[in-house]
Every structure is written in structure tokens, then in C-alpha cells.
mmCIF file of the N, C-alpha and C atoms, coordinates in Angstrom:
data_MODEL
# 
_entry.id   MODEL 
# 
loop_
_atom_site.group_PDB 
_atom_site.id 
_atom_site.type_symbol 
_atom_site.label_atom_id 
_atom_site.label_alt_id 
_atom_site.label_comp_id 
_atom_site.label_asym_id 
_atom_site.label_entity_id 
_atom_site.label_seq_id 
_atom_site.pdbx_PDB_ins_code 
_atom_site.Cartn_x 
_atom_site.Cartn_y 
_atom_site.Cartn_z 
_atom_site.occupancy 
_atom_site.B_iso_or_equiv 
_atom_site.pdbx_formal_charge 
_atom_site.auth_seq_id 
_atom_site.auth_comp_id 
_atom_site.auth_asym_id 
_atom_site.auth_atom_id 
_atom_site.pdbx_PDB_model_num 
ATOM 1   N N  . UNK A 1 1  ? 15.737  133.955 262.440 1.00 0.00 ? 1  UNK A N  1 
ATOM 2   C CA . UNK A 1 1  ? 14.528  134.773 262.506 1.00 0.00 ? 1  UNK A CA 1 
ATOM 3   C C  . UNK A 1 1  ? 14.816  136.101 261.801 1.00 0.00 ? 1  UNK A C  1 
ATOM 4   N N  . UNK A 1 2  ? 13.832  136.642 260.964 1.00 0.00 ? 2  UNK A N  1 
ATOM 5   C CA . UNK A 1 2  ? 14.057  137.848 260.094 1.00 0.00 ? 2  UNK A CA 1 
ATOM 6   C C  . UNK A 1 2  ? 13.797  139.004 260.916 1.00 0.00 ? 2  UNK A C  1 
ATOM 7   N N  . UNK A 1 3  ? 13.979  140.179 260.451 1.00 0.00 ? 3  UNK A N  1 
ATOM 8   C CA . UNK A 1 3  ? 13.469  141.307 261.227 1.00 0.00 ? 3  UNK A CA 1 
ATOM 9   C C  . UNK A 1 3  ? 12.290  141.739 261.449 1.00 0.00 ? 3  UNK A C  1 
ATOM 10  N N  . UNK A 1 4  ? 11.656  141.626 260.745 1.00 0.00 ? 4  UNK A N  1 
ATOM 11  C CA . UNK A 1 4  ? 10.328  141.677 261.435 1.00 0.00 ? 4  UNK A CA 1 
ATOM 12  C C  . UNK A 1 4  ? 9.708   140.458 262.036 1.00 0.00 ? 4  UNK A C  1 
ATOM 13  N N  . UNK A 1 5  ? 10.085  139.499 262.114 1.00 0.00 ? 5  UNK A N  1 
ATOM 14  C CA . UNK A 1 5  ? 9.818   138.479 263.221 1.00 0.00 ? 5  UNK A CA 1 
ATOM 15  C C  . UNK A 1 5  ? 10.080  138.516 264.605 1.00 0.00 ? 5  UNK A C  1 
ATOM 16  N N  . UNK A 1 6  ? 11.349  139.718 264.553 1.00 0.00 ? 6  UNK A N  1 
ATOM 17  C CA . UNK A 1 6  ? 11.939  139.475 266.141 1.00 0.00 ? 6  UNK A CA 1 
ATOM 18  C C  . UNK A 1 6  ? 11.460  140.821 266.562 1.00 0.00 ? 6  UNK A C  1 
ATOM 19  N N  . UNK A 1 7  ? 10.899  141.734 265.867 1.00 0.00 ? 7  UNK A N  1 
ATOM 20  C CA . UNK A 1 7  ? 9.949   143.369 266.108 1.00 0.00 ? 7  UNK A CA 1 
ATOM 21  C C  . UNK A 1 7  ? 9.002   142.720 266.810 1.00 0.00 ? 7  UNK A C  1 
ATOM 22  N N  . UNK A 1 8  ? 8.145   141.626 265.636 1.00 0.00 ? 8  UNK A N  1 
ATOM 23  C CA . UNK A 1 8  ? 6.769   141.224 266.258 1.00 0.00 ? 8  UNK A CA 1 
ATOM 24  C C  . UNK A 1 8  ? 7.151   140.442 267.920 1.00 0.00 ? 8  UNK A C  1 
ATOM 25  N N  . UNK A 1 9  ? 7.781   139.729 267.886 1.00 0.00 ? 9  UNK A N  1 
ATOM 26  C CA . UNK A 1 9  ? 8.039   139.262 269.255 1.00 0.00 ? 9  UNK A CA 1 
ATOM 27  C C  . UNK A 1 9  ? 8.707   139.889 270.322 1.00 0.00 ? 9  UNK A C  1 
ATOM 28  N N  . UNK A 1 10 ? 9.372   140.955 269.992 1.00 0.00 ? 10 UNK A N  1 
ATOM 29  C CA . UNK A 1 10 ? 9.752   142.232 271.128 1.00 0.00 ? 10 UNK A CA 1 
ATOM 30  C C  . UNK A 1 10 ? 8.486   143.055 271.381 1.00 0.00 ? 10 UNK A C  1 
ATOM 31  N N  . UNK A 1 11 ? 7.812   143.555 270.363 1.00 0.00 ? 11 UNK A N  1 
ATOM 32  C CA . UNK A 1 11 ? 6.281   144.032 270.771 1.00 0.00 ? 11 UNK A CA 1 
ATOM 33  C C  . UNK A 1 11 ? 5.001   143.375 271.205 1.00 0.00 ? 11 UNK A C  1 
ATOM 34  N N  . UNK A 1 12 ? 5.552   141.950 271.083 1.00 0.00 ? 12 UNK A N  1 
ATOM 35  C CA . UNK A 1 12 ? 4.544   141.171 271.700 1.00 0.00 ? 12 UNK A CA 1 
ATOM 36  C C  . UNK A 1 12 ? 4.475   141.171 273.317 1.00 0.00 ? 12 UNK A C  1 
ATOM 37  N N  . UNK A 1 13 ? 5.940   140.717 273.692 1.00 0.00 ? 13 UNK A N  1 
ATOM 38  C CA . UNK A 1 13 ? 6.467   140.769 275.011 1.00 0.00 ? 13 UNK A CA 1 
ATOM 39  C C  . UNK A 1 13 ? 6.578   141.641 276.303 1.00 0.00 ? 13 UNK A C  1 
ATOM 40  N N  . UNK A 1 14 ? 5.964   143.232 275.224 1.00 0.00 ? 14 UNK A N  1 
ATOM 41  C CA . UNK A 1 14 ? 5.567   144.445 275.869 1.00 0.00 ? 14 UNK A CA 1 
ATOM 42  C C  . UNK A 1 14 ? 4.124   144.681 275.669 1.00 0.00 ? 14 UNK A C  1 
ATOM 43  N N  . UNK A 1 15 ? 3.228   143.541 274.929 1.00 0.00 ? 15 UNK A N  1 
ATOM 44  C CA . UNK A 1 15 ? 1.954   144.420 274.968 1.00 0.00 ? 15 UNK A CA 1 
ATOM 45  C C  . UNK A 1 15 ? 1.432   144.648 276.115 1.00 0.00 ? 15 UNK A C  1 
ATOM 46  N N  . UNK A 1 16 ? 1.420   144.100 277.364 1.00 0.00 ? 16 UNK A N  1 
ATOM 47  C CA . UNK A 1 16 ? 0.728   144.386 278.465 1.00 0.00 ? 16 UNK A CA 1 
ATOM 48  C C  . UNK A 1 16 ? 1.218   145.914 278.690 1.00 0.00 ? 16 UNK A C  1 
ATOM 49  N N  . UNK A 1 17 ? 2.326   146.578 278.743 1.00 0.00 ? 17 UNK A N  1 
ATOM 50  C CA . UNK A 1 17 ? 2.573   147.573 279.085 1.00 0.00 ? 17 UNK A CA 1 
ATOM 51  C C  . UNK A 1 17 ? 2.109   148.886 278.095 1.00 0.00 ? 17 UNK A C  1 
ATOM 52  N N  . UNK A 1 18 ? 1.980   148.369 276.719 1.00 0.00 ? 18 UNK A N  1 
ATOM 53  C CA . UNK A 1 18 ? 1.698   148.991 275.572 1.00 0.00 ? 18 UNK A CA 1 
ATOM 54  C C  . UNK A 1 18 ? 0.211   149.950 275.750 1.00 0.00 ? 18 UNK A C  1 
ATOM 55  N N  . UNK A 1 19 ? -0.358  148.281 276.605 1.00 0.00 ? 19 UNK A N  1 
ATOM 56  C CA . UNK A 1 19 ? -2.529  148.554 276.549 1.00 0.00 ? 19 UNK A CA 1 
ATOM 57  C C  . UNK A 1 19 ? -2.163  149.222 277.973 1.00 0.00 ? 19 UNK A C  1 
ATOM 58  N N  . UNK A 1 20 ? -1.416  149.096 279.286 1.00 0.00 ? 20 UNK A N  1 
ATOM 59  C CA . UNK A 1 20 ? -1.782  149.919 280.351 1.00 0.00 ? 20 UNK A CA 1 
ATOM 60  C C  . UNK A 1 20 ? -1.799  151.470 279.954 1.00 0.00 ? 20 UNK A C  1 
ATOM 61  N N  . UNK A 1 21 ? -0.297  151.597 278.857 1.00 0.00 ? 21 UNK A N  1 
ATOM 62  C CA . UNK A 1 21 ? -0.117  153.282 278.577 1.00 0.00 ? 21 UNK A CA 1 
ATOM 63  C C  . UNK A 1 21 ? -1.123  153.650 277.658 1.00 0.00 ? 21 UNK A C  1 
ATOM 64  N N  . UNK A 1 22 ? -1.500  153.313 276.661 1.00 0.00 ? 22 UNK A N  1 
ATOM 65  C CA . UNK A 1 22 ? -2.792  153.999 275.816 1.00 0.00 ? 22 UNK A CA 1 
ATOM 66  C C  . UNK A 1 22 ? -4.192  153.631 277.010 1.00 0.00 ? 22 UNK A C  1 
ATOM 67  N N  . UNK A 1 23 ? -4.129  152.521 277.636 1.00 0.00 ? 23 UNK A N  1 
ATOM 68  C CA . UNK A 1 23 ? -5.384  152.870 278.655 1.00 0.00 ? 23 UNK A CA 1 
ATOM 69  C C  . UNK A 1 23 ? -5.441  153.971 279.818 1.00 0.00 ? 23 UNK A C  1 
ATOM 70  N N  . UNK A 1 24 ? -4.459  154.263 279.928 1.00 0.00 ? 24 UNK A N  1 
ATOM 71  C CA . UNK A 1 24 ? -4.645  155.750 280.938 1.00 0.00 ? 24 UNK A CA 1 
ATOM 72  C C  . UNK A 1 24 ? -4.869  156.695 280.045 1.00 0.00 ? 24 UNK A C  1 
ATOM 73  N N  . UNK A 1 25 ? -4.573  156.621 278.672 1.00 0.00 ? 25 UNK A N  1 
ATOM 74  C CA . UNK A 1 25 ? -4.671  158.197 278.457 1.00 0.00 ? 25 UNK A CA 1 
ATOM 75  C C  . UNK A 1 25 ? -6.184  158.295 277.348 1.00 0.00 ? 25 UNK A C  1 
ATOM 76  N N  . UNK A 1 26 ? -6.670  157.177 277.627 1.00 0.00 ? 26 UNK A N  1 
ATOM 77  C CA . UNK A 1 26 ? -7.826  157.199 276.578 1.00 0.00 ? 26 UNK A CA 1 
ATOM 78  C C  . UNK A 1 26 ? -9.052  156.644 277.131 1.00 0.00 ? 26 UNK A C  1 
ATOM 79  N N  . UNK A 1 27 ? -10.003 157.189 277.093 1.00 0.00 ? 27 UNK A N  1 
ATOM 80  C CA . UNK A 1 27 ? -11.325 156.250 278.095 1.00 0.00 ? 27 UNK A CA 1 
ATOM 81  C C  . UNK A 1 27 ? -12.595 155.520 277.750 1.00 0.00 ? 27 UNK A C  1 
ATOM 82  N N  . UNK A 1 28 ? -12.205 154.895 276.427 1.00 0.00 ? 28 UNK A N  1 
ATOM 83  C CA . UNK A 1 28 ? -12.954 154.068 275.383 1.00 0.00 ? 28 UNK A CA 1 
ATOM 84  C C  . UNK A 1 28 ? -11.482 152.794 275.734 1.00 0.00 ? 28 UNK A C  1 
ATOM 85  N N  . UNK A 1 29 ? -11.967 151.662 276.321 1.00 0.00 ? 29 UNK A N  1 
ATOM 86  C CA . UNK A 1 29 ? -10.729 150.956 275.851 1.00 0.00 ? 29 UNK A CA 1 
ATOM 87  C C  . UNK A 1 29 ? -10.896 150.276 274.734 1.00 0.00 ? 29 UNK A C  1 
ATOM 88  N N  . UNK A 1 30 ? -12.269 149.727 273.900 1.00 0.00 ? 30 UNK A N  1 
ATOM 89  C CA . UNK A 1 30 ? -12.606 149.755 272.894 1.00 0.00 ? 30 UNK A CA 1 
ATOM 90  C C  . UNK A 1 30 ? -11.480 150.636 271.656 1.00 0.00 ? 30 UNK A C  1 
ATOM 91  N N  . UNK A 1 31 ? -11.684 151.604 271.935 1.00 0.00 ? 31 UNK A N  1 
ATOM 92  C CA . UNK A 1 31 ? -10.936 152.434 270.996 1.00 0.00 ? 31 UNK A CA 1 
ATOM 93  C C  . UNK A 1 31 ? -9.601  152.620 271.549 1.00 0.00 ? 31 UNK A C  1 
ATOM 94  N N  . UNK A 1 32 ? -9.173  152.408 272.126 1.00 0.00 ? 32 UNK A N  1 
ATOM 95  C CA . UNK A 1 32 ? -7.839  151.837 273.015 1.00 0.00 ? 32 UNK A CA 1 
ATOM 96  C C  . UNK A 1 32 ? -7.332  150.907 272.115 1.00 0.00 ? 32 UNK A C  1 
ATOM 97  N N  . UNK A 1 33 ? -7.453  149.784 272.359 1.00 0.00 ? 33 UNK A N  1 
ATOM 98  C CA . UNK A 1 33 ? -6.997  148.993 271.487 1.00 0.00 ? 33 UNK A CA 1 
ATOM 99  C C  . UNK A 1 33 ? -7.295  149.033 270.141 1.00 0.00 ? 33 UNK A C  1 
ATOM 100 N N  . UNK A 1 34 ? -7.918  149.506 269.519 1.00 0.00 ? 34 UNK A N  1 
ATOM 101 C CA . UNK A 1 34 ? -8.017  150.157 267.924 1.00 0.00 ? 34 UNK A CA 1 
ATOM 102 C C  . UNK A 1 34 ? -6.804  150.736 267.816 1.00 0.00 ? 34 UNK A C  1 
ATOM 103 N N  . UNK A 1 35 ? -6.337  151.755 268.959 1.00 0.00 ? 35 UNK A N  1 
ATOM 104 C CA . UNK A 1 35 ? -5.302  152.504 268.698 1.00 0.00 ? 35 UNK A CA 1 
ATOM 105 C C  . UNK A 1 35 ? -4.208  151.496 268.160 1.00 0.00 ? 35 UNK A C  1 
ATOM 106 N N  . UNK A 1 36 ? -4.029  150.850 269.475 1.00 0.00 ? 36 UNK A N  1 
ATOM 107 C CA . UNK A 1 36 ? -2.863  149.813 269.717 1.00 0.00 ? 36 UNK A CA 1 
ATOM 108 C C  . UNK A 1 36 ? -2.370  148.810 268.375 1.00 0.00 ? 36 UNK A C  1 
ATOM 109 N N  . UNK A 1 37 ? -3.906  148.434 267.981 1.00 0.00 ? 37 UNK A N  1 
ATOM 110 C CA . UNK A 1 37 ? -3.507  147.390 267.069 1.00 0.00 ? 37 UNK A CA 1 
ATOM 111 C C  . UNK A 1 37 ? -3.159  148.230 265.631 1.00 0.00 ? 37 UNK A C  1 
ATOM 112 N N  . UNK A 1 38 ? -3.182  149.775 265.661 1.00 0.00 ? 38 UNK A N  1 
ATOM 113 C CA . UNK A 1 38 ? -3.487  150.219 264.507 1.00 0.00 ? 38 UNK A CA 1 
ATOM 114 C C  . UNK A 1 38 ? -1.503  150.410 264.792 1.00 0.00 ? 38 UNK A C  1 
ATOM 115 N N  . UNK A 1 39 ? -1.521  151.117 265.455 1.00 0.00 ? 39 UNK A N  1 
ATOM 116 C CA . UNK A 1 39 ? 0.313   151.178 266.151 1.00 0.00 ? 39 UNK A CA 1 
ATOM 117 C C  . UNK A 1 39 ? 0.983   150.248 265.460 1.00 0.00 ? 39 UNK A C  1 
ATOM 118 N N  . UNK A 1 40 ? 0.453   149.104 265.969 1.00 0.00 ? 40 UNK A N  1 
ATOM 119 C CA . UNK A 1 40 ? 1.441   147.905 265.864 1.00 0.00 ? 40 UNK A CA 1 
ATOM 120 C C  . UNK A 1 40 ? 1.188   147.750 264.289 1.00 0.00 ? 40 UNK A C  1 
ATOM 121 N N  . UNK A 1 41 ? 0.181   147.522 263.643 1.00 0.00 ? 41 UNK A N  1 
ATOM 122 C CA . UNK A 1 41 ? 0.316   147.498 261.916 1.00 0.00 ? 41 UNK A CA 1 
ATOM 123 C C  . UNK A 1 41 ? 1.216   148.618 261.353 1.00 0.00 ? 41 UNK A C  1 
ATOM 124 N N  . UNK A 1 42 ? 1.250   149.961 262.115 1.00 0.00 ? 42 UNK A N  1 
ATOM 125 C CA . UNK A 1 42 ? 2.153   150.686 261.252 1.00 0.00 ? 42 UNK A CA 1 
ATOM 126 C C  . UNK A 1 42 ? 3.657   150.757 261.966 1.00 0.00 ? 42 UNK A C  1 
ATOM 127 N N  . UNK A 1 43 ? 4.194   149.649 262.953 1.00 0.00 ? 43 UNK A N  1 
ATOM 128 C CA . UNK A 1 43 ? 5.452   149.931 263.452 1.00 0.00 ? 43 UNK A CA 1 
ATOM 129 C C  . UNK A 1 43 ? 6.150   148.404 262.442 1.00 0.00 ? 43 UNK A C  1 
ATOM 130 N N  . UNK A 1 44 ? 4.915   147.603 262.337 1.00 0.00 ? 44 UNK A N  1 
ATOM 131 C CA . UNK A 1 44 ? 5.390   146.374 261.714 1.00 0.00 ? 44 UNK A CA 1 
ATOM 132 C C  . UNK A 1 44 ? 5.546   146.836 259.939 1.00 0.00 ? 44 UNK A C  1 
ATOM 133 N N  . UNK A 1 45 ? 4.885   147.617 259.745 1.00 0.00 ? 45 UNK A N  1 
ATOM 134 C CA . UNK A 1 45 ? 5.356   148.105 258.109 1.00 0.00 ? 45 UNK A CA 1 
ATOM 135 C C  . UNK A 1 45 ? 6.707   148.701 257.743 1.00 0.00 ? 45 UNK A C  1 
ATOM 136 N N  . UNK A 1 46 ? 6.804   149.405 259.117 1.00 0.00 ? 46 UNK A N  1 
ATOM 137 C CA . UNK A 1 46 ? 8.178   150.590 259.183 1.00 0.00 ? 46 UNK A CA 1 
ATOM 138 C C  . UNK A 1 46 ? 9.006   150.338 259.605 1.00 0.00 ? 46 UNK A C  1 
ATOM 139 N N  . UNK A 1 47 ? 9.085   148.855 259.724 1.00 0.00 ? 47 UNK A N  1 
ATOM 140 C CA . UNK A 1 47 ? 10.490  148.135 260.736 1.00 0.00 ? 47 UNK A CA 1 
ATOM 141 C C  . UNK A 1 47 ? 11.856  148.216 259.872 1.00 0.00 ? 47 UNK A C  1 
ATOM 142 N N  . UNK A 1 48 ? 11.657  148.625 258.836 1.00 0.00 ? 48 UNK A N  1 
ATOM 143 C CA . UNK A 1 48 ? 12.975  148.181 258.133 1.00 0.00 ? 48 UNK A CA 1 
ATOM 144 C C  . UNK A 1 48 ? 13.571  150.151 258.295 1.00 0.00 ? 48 UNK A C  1 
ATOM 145 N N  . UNK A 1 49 ? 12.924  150.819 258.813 1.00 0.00 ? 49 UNK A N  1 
ATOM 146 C CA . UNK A 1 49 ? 13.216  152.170 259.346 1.00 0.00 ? 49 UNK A CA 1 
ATOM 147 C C  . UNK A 1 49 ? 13.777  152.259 260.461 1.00 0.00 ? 49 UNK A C  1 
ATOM 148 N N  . UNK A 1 50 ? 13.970  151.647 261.177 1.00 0.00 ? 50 UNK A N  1 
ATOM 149 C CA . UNK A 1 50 ? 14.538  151.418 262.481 1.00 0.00 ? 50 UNK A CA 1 
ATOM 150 C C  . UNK A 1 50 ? 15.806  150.859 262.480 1.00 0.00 ? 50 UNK A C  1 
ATOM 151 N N  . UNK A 1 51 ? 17.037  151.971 263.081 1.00 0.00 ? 51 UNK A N  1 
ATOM 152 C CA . UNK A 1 51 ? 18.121  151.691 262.994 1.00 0.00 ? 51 UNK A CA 1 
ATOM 153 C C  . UNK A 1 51 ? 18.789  150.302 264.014 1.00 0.00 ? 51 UNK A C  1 
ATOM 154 N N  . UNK A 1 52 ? 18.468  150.691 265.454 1.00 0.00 ? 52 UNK A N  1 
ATOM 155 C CA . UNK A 1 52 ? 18.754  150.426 266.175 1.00 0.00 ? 52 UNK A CA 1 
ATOM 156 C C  . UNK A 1 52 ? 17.548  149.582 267.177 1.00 0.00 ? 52 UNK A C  1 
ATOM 157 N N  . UNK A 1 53 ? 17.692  148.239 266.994 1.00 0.00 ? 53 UNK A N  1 
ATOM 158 C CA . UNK A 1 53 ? 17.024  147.571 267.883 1.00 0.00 ? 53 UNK A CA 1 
ATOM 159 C C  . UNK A 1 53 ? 17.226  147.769 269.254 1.00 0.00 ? 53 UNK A C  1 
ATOM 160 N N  . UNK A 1 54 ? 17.848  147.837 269.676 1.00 0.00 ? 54 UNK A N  1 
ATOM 161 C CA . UNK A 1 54 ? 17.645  148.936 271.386 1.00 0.00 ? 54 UNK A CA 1 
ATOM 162 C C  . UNK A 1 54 ? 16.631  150.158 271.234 1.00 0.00 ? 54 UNK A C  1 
ATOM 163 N N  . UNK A 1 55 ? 16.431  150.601 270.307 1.00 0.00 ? 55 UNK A N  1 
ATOM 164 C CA . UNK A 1 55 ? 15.357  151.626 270.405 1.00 0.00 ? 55 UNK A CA 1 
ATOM 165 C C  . UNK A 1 55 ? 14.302  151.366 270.136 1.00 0.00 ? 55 UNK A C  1 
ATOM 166 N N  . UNK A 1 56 ? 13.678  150.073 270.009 1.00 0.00 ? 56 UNK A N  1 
ATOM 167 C CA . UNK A 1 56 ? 12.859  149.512 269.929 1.00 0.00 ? 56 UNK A CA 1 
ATOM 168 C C  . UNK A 1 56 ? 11.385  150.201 270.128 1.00 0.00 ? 56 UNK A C  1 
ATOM 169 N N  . UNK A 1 57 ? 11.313  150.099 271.970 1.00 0.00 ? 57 UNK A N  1 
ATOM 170 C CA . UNK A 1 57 ? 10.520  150.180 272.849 1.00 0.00 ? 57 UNK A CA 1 
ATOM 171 C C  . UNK A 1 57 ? 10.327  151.543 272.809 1.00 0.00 ? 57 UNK A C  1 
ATOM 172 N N  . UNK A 1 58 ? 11.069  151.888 272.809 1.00 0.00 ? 58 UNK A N  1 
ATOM 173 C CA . UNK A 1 58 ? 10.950  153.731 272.949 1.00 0.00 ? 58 UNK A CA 1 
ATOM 174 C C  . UNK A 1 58 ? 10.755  154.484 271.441 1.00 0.00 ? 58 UNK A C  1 
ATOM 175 N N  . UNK A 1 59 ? 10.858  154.006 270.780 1.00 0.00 ? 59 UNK A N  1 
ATOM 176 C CA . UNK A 1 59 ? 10.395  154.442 269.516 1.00 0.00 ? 59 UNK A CA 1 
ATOM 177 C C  . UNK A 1 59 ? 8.790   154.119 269.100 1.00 0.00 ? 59 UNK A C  1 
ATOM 178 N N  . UNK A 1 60 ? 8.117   152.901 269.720 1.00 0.00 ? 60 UNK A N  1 
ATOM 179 C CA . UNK A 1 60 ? 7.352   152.472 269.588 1.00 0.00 ? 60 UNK A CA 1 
ATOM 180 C C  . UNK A 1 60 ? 6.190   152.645 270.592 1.00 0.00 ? 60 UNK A C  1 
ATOM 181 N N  . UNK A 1 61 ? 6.454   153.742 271.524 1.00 0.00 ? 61 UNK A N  1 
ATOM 182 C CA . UNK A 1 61 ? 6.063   154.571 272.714 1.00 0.00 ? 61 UNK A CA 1 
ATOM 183 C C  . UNK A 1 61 ? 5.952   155.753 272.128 1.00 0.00 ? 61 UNK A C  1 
ATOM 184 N N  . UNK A 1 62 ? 6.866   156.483 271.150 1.00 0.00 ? 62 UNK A N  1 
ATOM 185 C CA . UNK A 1 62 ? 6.097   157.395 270.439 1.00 0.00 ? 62 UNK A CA 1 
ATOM 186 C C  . UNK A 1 62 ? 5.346   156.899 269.419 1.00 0.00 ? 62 UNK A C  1 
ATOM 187 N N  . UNK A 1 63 ? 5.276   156.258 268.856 1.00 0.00 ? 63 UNK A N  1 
ATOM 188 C CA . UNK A 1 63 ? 4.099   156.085 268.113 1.00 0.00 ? 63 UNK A CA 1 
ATOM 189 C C  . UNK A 1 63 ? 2.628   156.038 268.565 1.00 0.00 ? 63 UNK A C  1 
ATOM 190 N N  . UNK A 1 64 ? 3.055   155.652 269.712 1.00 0.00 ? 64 UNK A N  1 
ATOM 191 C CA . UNK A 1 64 ? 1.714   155.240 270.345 1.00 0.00 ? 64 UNK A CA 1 
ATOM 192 C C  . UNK A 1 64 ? 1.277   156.387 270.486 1.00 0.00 ? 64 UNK A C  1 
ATOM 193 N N  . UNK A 1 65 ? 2.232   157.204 271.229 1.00 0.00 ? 65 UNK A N  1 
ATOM 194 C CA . UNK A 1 65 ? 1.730   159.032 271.728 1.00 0.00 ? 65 UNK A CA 1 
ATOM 195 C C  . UNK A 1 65 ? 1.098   159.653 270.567 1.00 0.00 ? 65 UNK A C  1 
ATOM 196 N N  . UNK A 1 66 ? 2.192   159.857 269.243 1.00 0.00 ? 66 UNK A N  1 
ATOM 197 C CA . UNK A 1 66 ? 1.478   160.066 268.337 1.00 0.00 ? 66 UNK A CA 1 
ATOM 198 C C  . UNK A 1 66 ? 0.515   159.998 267.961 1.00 0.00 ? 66 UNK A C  1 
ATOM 199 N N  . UNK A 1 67 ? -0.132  158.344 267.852 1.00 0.00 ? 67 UNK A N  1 
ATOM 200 C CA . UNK A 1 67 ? -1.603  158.297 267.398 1.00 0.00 ? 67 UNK A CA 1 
ATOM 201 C C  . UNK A 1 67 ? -2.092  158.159 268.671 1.00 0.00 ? 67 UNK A C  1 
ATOM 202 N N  . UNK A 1 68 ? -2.288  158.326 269.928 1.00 0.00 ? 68 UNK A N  1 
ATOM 203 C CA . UNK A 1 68 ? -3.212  159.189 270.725 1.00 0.00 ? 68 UNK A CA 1 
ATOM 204 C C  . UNK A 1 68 ? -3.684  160.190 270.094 1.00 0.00 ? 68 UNK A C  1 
ATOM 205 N N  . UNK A 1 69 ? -2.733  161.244 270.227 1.00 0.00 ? 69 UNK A N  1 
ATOM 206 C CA . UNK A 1 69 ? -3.053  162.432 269.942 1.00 0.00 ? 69 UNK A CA 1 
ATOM 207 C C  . UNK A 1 69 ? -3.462  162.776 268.506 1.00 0.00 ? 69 UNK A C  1 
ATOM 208 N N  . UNK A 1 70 ? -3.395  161.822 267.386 1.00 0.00 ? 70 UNK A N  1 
ATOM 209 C CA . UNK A 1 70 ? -3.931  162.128 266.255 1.00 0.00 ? 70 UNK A CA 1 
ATOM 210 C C  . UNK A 1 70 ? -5.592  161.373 266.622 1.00 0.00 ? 70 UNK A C  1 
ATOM 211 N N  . UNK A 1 71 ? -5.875  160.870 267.375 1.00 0.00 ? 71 UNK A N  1 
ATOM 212 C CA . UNK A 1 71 ? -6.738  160.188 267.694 1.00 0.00 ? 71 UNK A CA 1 
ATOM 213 C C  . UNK A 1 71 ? -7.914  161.025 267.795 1.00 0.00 ? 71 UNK A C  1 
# 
């Protein structure tokens, strides 16, 4: 499996937790998941930026924060 195959399936395996954290902090879940799916297109472009697969999750938790707040 290539690297971005095993990104997409580590971020798959967390989306439930992904949509609870952008759903508390946003109150369109409509636009909630806009966020989310917009996240995940730009963590899946930038995977080859990522040093350390242990930092996976937590790197990909700021992103999310990020585009909240650019939101």
C-alpha cells in the first residue's frame, strides 16, 4: 500500500471523531462537513509533507482548526 493509501485509511478510521470535533465548533453541519471534506482533500494533497506517520492525527486536527477558523 502507497502513502497516500494508508493516510486515506488512517483518516478514514478517525472520521467519526474528525465530524464530532468540527461539529461542536460550527453550527451549520452542512457546512461542517464542507469543512471536513475540504480538510481531507488538502491533507490528501500534502501527504508527501508529513514526516512522521505517528503525527498523523494530530497534524490533521490542526488542519481542521485551521480551516475552522479560516472558515
Amino acid at each position: 500500500m502507497d502513502q497516500q493509501s494508508q493516510l486515506i485509511a488512517q483518516l478514514s478510521q478517525s472520521r467519526e471523531h474528525f465530524v464530532a470535533f468540527v461539529g461542536r465548533r460550527m453550527s451549520d453541519p452542512e457546512f461542517a462537513e464542507d469543512v471536513l471534506q475540504g480538510s481531507l482533500l488538502k491533507a490528501i494533497e500534502g501527504a508527501q509533507q508529513l514526516r512522521d506517520e505517528d503525527r498523523l492525527i494530530p497534524w490533521f486536527f490542526r488542519t481542521l482548526r485551521n480551516a475552522i477558523v479560516g472558515a
